[in-house]
Structure formats: structure tokens, C-alpha cells
C-alpha positions in Angstrom: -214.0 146.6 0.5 -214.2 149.7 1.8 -211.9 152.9 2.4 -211.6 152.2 5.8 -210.8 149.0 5.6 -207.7 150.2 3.3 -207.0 152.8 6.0 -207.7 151.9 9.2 -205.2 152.0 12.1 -202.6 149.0 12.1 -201.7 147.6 15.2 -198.0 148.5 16.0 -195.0 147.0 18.0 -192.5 149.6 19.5 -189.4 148.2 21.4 -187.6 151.1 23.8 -186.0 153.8 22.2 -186.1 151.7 18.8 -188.0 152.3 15.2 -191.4 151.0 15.3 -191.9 147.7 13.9 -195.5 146.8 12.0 -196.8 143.8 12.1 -200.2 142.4 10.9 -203.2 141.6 12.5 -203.3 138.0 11.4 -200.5 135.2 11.5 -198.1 136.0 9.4 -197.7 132.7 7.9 -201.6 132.8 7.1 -201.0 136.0 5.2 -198.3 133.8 3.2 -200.2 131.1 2.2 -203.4 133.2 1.8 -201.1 135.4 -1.3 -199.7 132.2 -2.9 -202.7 130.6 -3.5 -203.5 133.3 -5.9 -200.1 133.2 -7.3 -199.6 129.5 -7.6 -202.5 129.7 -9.6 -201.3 132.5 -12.0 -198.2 130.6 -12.3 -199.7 127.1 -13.0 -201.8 129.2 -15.6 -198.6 130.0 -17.8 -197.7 126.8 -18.6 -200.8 124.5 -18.5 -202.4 126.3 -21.9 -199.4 125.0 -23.4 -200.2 121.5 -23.8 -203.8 122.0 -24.8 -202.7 124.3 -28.0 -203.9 121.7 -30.2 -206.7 121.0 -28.5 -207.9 125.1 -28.6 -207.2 125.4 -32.2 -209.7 122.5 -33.2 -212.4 123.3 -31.0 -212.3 127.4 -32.5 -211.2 126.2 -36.4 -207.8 127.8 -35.9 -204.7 126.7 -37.3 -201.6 125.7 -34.9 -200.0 129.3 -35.4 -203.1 131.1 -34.8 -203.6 129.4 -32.0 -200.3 130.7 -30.3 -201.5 133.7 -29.8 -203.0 132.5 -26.9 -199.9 132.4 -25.1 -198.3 135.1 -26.7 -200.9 137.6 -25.9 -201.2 136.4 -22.1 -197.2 137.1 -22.2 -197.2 140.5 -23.7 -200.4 141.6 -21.2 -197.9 139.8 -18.0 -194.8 142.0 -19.3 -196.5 144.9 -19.5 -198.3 145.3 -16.2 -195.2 143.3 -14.2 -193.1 146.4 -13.5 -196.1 148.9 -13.5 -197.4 146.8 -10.6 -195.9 149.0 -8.0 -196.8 152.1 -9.6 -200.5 150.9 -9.8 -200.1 149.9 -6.7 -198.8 153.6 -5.0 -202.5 155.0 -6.0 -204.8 152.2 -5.4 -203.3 150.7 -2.3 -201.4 147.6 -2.4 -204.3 145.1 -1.0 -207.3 146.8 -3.6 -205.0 146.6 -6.4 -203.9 142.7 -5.4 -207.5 142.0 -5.0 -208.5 143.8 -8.4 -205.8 141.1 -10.0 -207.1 138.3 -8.4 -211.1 139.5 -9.3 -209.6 140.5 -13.2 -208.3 137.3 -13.7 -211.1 134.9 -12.4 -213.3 136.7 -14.4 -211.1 136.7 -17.4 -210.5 133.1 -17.1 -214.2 132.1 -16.9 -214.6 134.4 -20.5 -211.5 132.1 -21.7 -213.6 129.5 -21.1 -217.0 130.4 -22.6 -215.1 132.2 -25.1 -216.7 131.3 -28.6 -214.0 132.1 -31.1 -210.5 132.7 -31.6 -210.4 136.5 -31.3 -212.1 136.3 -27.9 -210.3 134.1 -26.3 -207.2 136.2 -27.0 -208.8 139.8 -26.2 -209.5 137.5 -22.7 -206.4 136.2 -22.3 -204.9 139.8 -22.5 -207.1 140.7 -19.5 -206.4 137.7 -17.9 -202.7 138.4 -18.4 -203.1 142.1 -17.2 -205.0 140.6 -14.2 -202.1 137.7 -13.4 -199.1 140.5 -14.0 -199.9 141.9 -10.7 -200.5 138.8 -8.2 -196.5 137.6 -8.1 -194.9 141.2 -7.6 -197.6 142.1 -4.9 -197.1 139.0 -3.5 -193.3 139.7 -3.1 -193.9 142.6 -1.1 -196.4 141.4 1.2 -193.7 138.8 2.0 -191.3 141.4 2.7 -193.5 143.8 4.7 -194.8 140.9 6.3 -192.0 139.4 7.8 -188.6 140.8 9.3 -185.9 140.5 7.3 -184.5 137.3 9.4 -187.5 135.2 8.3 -187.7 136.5 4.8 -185.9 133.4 3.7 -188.6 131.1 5.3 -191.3 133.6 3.7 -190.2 133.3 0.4 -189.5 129.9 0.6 -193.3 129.1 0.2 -193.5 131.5 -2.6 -190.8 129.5 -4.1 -192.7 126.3 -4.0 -195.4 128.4 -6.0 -193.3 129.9 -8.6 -190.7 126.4 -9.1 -193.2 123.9 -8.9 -196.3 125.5 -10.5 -194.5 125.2 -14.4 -193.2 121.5 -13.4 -197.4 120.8 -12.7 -198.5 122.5 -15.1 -198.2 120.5 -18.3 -199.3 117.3 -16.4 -202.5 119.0 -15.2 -202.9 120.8 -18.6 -202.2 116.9 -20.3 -205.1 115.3 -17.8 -207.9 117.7 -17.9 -207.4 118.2 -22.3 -207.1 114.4 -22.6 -210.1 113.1 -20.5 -212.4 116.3 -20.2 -212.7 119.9 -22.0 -209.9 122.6 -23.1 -212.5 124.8 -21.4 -211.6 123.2 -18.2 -208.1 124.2 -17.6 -209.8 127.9 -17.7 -213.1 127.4 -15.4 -210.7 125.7 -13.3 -209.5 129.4 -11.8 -212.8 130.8 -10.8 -213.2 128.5 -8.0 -209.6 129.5 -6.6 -209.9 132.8 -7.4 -212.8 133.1 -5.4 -211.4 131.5 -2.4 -208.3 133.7 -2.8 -210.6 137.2 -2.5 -212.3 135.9 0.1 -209.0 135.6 2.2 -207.8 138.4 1.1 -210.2 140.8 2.2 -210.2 139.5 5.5 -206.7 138.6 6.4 -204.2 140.7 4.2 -204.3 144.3 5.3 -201.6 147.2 3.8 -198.6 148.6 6.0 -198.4 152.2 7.3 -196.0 153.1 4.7 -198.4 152.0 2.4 -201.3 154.0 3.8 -199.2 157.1 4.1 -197.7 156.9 0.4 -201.6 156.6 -0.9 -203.1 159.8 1.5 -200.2 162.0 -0.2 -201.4 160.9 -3.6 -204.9 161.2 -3.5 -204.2 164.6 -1.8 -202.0 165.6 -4.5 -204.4 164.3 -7.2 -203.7 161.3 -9.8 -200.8 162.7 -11.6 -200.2 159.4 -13.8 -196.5 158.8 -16.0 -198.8 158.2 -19.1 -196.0 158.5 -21.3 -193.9 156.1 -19.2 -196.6 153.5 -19.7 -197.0 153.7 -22.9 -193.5 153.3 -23.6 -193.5 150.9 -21.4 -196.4 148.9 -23.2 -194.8 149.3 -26.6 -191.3 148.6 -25.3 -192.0 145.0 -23.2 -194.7 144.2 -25.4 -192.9 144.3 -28.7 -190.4 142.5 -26.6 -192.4 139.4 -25.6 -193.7 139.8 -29.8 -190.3 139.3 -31.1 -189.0 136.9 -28.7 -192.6 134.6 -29.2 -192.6 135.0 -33.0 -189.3 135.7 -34.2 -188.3 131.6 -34.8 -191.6 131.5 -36.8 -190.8 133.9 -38.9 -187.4 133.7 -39.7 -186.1 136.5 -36.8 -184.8 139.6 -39.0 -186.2 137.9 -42.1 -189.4 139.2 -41.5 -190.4 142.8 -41.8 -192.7 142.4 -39.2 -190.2 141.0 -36.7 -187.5 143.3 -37.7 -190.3 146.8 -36.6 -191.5 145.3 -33.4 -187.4 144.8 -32.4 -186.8 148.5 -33.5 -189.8 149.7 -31.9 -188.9 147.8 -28.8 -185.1 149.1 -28.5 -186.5 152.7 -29.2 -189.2 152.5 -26.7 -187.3 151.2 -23.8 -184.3 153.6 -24.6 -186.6 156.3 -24.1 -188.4 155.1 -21.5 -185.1 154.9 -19.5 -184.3 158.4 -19.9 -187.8 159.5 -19.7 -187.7 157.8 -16.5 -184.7 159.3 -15.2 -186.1 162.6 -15.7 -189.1 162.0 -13.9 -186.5 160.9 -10.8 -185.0 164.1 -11.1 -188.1 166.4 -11.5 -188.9 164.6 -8.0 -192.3 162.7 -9.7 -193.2 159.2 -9.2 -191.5 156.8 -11.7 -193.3 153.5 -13.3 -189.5 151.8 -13.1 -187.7 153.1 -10.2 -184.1 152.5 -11.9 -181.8 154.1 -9.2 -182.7 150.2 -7.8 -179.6 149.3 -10.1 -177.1 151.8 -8.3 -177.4 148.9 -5.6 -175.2 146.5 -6.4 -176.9 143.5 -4.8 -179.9 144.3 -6.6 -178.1 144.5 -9.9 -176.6 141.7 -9.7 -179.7 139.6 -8.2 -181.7 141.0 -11.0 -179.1 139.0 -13.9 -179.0 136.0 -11.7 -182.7 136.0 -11.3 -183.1 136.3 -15.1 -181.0 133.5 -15.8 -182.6 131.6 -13.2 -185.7 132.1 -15.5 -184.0 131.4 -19.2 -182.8 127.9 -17.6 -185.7 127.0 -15.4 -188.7 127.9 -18.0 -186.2 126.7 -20.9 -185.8 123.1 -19.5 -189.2 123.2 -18.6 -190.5 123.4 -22.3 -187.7 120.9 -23.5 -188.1 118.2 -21.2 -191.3 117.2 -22.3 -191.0 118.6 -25.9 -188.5 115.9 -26.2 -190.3 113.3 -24.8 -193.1 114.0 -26.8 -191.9 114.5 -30.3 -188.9 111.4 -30.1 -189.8 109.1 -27.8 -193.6 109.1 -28.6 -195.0 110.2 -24.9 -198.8 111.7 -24.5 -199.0 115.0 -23.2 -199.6 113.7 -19.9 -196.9 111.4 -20.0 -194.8 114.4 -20.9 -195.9 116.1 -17.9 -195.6 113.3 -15.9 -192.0 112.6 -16.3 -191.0 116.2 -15.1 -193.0 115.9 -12.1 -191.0 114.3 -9.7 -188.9 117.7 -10.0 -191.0 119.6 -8.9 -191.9 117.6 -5.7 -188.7 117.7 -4.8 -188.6 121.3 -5.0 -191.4 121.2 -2.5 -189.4 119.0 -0.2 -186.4 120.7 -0.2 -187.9 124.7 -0.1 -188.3 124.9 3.7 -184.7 123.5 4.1 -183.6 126.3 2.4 -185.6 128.7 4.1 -184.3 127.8 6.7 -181.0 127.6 6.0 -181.2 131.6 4.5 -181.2 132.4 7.9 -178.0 130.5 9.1 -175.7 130.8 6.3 -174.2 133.5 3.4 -177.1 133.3 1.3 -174.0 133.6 -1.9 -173.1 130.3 -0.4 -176.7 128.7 -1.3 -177.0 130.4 -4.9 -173.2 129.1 -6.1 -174.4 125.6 -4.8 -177.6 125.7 -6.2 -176.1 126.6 -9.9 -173.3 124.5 -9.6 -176.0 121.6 -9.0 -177.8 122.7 -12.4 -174.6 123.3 -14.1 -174.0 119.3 -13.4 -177.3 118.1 -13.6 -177.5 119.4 -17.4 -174.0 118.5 -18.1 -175.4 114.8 -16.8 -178.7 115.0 -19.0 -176.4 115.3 -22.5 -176.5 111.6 -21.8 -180.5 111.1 -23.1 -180.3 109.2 -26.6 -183.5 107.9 -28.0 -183.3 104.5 -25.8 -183.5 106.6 -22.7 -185.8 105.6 -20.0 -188.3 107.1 -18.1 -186.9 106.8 -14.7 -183.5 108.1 -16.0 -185.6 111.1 -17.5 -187.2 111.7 -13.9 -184.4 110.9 -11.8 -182.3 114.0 -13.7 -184.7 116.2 -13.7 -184.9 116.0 -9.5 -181.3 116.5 -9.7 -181.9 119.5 -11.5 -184.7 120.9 -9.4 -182.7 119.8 -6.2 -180.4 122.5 -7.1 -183.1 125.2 -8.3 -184.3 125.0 -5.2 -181.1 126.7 -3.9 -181.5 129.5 -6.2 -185.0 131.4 -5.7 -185.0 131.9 -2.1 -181.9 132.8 -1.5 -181.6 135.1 -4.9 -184.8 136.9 -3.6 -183.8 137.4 -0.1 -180.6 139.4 -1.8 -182.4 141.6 -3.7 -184.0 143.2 -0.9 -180.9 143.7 1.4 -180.8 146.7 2.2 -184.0 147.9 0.6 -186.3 150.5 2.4 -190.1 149.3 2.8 -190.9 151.8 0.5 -189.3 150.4 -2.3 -190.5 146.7 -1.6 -193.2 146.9 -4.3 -190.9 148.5 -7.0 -187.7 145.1 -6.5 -190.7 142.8 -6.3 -192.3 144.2 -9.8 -188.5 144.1 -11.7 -187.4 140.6 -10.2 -190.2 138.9 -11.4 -189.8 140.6 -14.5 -186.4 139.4 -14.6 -187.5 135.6 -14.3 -190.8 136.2 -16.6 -188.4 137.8 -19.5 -185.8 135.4 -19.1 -188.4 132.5 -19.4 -189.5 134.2 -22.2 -185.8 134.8 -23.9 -185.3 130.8 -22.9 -188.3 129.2 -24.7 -186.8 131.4 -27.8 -183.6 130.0 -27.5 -184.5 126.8 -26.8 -186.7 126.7 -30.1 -184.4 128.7 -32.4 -181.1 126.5 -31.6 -183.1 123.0 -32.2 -184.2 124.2 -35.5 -181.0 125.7 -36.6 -178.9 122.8 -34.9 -181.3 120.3 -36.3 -180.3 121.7 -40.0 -176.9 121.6 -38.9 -176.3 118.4 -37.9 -179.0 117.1 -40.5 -175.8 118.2 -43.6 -173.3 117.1 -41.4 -174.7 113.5 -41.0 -175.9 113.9 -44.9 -172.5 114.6 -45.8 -171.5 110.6 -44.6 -174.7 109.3 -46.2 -174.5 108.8 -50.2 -176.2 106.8 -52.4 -172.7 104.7 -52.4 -171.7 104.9 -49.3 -171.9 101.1 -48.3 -173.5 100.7 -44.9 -176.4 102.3 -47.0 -176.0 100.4 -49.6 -175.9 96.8 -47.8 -179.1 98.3 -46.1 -181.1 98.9 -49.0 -180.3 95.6 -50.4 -181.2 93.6 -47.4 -184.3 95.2 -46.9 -185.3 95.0 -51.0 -184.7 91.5 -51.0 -186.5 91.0 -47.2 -189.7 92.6 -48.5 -189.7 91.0 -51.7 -189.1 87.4 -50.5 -191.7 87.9 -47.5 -194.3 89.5 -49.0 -194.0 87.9 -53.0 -195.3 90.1 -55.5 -196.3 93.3 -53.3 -193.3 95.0 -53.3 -190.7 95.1 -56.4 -187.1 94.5 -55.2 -186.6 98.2 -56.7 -189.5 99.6 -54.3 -187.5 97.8 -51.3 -184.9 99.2 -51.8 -186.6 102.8 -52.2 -188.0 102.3 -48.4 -184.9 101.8 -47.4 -183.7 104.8 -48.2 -187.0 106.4 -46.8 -185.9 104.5 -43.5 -182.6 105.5 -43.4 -183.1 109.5 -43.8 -185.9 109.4 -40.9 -183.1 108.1 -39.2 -180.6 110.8 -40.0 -183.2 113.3 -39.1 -184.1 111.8 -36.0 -180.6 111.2 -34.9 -179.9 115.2 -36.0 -183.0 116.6 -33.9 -181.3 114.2 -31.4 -178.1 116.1 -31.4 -179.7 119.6 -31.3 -181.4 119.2 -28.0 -177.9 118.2 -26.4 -176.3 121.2 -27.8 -179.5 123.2 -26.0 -178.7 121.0 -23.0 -175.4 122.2 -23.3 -175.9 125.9 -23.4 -177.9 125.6 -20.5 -175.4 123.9 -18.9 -173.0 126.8 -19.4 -175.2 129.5 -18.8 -175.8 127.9 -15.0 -171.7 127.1 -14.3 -171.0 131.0 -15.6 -172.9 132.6 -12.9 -171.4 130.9 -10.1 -167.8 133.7 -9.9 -171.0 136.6 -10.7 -172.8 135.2 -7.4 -169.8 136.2 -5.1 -169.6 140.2 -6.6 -172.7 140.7 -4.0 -172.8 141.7 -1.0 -172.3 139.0 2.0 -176.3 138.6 3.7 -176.2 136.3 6.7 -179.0 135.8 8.9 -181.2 138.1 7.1 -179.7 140.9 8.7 -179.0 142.6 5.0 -182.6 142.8 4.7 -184.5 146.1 4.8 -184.8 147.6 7.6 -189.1 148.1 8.6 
């Protein structure tokens, strides 16, 4: 790709006596789908290594917690480079650093999968996270430079299908491809994509004037980098993601360990914050643009949009953890039964694209977490009888309503939102949802373990060696085994089983009660935003978009 393609003359639409509107050379809706592909595959990529854990840590000799790392070190490369994305991209260009992602992560994934050891595969999966940090925010703008602010909804709406429906996929495809081919596979399986995706790319997506311009002045003023806002950057997100990944494993402030990287990451981002503010003042480029937060729609889309994430990645993980480790379900099974979510997600996305542009956009995000609120109040109803229909059909009511939420929440946060500074509320939204996911996943697996303990003495307390339903079990099932089976079992040993029997039973019927109460903080978390939606601005029509 050459400079000229980065800087040749875009074709321009001027009305009478108005501001002049870009547009691209291409469709606008081919641009669109030509940027999610790339994404979608990013996206699928976070969730589909999930499954095949096991899998990775037997075919390298690793044990199940070293193997974790290969999710925690994609995370902590996706944090870091997720709100330096628009910095990066104020140098480079925003199409040459998109197409650098794209070309950094196919070739990181196909090292993932020829990867011969442990180590390897993680120093890989930190490139391919550095490479897949920077697809979704650049997406974001394209979207937003792309189309005018009335059609954003519509925009985004295929994005949406992208970043919803990819997790839902995910596990199912990473169950298929681990249980009937290679681990390998769910790696190699990018290259082709990514290909595809450059190819496009180069000759469809091209960069706005504003875009052009901002890159002339830098290169004419030289590369005067924020080194020390990166690095504090880098220490302060990736400790972040550390702690949040490791904390359950090792007993949260427990650990030394845990107890730095929490310290080193409310230090570094402390700093960074001023040391960011400074740079605002001094009239130098910032790698986090946080006079974003003075707006108050963008404030308040950023919470929403990170509680979209805790819920949305958090029910993600439980769904088929639950399935998995009490009712007995394979890993494609698992990813199976959450599924039908995520196609209705894609069926009901282009409604509410649609619908972006008719209505107050608050109107859609209240609905759509009112919805989730209900839908998880509905799915503290699983027991260990529960079917998988009943399973499924909940989880569509859940993502019925999650479809409600990203479009709209996204068209908000760029109301009012100068081109300019597209790039930057792109790079912090997604961190929102990517951090939330992240501060979910932690939540969820923290308050099943410590719930599970709970409940575990609570039920232990009504279960004695005299308390009499006990009792009358033990007996029954000494004399059952000793009459059937003669000699093999002593009365005494029947007895003993029993009691074996009965505490799986109290454990399973405790772990049982843990993921409702997990269920039910989700629940609250979704029905507490609703009165937050309605401090935002009213955006009907798109017309609260940012101006071109």
C-alpha cells in the first residue's frame, strides 16, 4: 500500500452554502461488511480458545493453570493496545494501521498454531492480542466517518451482530473443531479470513480528509510519541486484566503477587490520568483523550457499555459452564445450547437499526435492559432437571433484549462528537465492554466458589450423622447393597456409600445455589441501569450524532 493510496484526494459532496460532507468511493455498506469481517473474527477469537484449554495443555505438557495463560496474555495485549488504538492510528493513518492489525494477527494466529511449546504460544498470543486490540475500535470509526449520523444506527447494527453474536459462536465452533479435528485448527482457521479481510481493505476502505490532514501535521512535526503515557498505560490495564484473570486462583489479596499487580495498577492509571491531563494542557496529543468524559452522554454511555460487557461476557461463560460441569454436556453441547441467542441477535439487529433512526434511542436501551433484567430473573428457575430447550429458549430471551443495548448505546456515545474524535470514543467504548467482560468472568468465578462454600455449611449444618432423613438413607441403601449383591459389600460399607452419595449431593445442590445467586447479581446489575439510561441526552433520528 502505498503513500498515495493513504493520501490521495477523496471525492467530496458539497450542498449550497453548507459544510462539505465526505463520502467514500465505495458503497458504504461494502465498507461495513468489508471492516466486520475482520472484527467478527477477532471477536469469535476471544471466546473460542476457551473451550479447547484442555485440549492445549495436553498437546504442549502443560497443566490446566498454565495453560490459562493463553487467554490471559491475549487479554492483557487487547487492553493495552484498545485505547492506544487512536493514538496509533493519528501517525500511521487509520486504514495502514487497521490493515497492520488485521496482517499482525493472521500471522500471529498461524505461529499459534505451529507454535511448539507453551511459552510460544503465549509470546504469539500477545501479538495476536496486540494485532486484534485495534480491529474493533477502528472499525467503530470507519462506521462513524462512513455514514451520517442518521444511519449510524443501521451502521452499527451490523457491527453489533459481530461483537453479540461472535462470543455466543464461539464456544460451539471452538467445541467442533477440538472435538473432531486439531486445537491447532481454531488458530489456522484466521489466516484464511485474514487474508480475505486485507485484500478488501486495501481496495475498498480508504481514510477521511480529517484523517489525512491530522497525519500531514504529524509527520511534518515529527513523531513526538507520549512514551510515558504508554507505558503507564501498559502497566496500568495490563496489571488490570492480571488481577482480574488471576486473582480467584490465587486467593485475591491473599497472594503477594496479586496484591503488587493491584497496587501497581491503581498507581499506574492514577498517574497516567494526570499525566494525561497535562499533556491536554501543554497542547500535545494524548494516548486517552479524557475531556471525552466532560460529555455527559459519553460518560454515561461509557458505564452502560461496560455493564453491557460484565453481563453479556459473564452469562456467556456461565451458560455453558453450567451445563457442562452439572448437567454433564460436551463442549459442543455447551456451545450449542447458547446458540439460538445469538441467532436471534442477528435477527433482531437490523430492526433495531432501524428503529435508532425513528425513536429516542434511551427508549431502546431501558427496553433492552429491562428485557435482561427479566430474562435473568426468569433463568433463577434452572435446577439440575432443567432441559435443554428451556436452557435455549431463555437464553434468546436474554439476547432479544441485548440486542436493544449495543446499537443504540453506541449511537449515544458519538452524539455530538466531532469527526476528529471518532477514533479516540471508538478506542474507550470498546474498552469499556472488553474490561467489563473481563471484571464479569471474575465475578462470575469468584461468587460460585465463595457461594458454593457458603451454601455447602449452610446445607452441612442440616445434615448430621443423626439427622434422620440421612439416617433412613444410609440404612436402605446398606441393606439394598448387601441383599443384592451377597457378600461384596458389608452392610457397614453400604452404609458408608451412602454417606458418600448424600454429600455429592449437598455439594451439587450448593454449587447449584451459587450460580442462581450469580444469576441474580446479573439480574440486578441490568434492572439498576435502567433510571442511569434516562440522565443522557435525548438522540432521535440520529440527529445527536457528530456533525462530518
Amino acid at each position: 500500500m502505498s503513500a498515495a493510496t493513504q493520501t490521495s484526494p477523496m471525492p467530496m459532496r458539497a450542498a449550497a452554502g453548507a459544510t462539505t460532507v465526505w463520502k467514500p468511493r465505495a458503497n458504504r455498506w461494502v465498507v461495513a461488511l468489508t471492516v466486520t469481517l475482520a472484527t467478527f473474527m477477532e471477536v469469535l477469537d476471544t471466546s473460542i480458545a476457551n473451550v479447547a484449554l484442555p485440549h492445549i495443555a495436553g498437546g504442549l505438557g502443560a497443566s490446566a493453570d498454565e495453560a490459562t495463560w493463553v487467554l490471559t496474555s491475549y487479554l492483557v495485549a487487547n487492553a493495552v493496545i484498545l485505547p492506544a488504538s487512536a493514538y496509533l492510528t493519528t501517525f500511521i493513518g487509520r486504514k495502514r494501521f487497521y490493515m497492520i492489525c488485521v496482517l499482525l494477527f493472521g500471522v500471529s494466529s498461524a505461529l499459534c498454531g505451529l507454535a511448539p511449546s507453551l511459552p510460544l504460544l503465549i509470546f504469539f498470543r500477545i501479538l495476536q492480542g496486540a494485532g486484534g486490540g485495534g480491529l474493533a475500535p477502528s472499525e467503530q470509526a470507519i462506521l462513524a466517518d462512513t455514514f451520517e449520523p442518521k444511519d449510524r444506527g443501521k451502521a452499527f447494527a451490523i457491527y453489533g451482530i459481530a461483537v453479540v453474536c461472535a462470543p455466543a459462536i464461539g464456544p460451539t465452533l471452538g467445541g467442533y473443531i477440538t472435538d473432531n479435528f486439531d486445537w491447532r485448527w481454531i488458530f489456522f482457521i484466521n489466516v484464511p479470513i485474514s487474508i480475505f479481510s486485507l485484500f478488501l481493505t486495501n481496495r475498498i476502505v480508504e481514510d477521511p480528509p480529517h484523517i489525512v490532514k491530522e497525519v500531514k501535521e504529524m509527520q511534518k512535526r515529527g513523531l513526538n510519541l507520549d512514551y510515558v503515557g504508554f507505558v503507564l498505560l501498559a502497566l496500568g490495564f495490563g496489571s488490570l486484566e492480571f488481577f482480574l484473570d488471576k486473582g480467584q486462583e490465587d486467593d485475591w489479596f491473599g497472594s503477594r503477587l496479586i496484591t503488587f499487580f493491584i497496587v501497581l495498577c491503581i498507581a499506574s492509571l492514577t498517574t497516567m490520568v494526570f499525566w494525561e491531563l497535562r499533556q491536554i494542557r501543554l497542547g500535545r496529543k494524548p494516548i486517552l483523550d479524557l475531556t471525552l468524559f466532560k460529555r455527559r452522554n459519553f460518560a454515561v454511555s461509557f458505564s452502560l457499555m461496560f455493564v453491557l460487557g460484565f453481563c453479556l461476557f459473564g452469562s456467556t461463560v456461565l451458560i455453558p459452564q453450567f451445563v457442562q460441569s452439572m448437567l454433564g454436556y460436551t463442549a459442543e453441547q455447551a456451545g450449542l445450547v447458547i446458540s439460538p441467542g445469538g441467532f436471534g441477535i442477528l435477527l433482531l439487529m437490523p430492526l433495531v437499526g432501524f428503529l435508532v433512526s425513528k425513536v429516542d434511542a434511551r427508549i431502546l436501551v431501558a427496553y433492552g435492559f429491562f428485557s435482561c433484567s427479566v430474562a435473568l430473573f426468569c433463568m433463577m428457575r434452572i435446577n439440575l432437571e432443567v432441559s435443554y430447550g428451556y436452557i435455549a429458549m431463555l437464553r434468546v430471551f436474554q439476547a432479544s433484549g441485548l440486542a436493544f443495548l449495543f446499537v443504540p448505546i453506541s449511537t449515544i456515545s458519538y452524539a455530538g462528537i466531532p469527526p476528529g474524535k471518532n477514533n479516540d470514543v471508538s478506542g474507550l467504548t470498546n474498552l469499556a465492554r472488553n474490561i467489563g467482560g473481563s471484571v464479569g468472568t471474575a465475578f462470575l468465578v469468584t461468587m460460585l466458589a465463595r457461594r458454593a462454600q457458603y451454601h455447602q455449611s449452610r446445607l452441612g449444618d442440616h445434615l448430621t450423622a443423626t439427622t434422620p432423613g440421612l439416617q433412613n438413607e444410609m440404612a436402605t441403601m446398606g441393606r439394598y447393597l448387601h441383599d443384592k449383591t451377597g457378600t461384596a459389600y458389608s452392610f457397614t460399607q453400604g452404609r458408608g456409600m451412602a454417606q458418600g452419595t448424600a454429600m455429592r449431593q449437598l455439594v451439587m445442590h450448593a454449587t447449584m445455589l451459587s450460580y442462581i445467586d450469580v444469576i441474580l447479581c446479573f439480574a440486578i446489575a441490568m434492572g439498576i441501569m435502567i433510571p442511569m439510561v434516562f440522565l443522557m441526552g435525548k438522540v432521535k433520528g440520529g440527529r445527536g450524532g457528530g456533525g462530518h
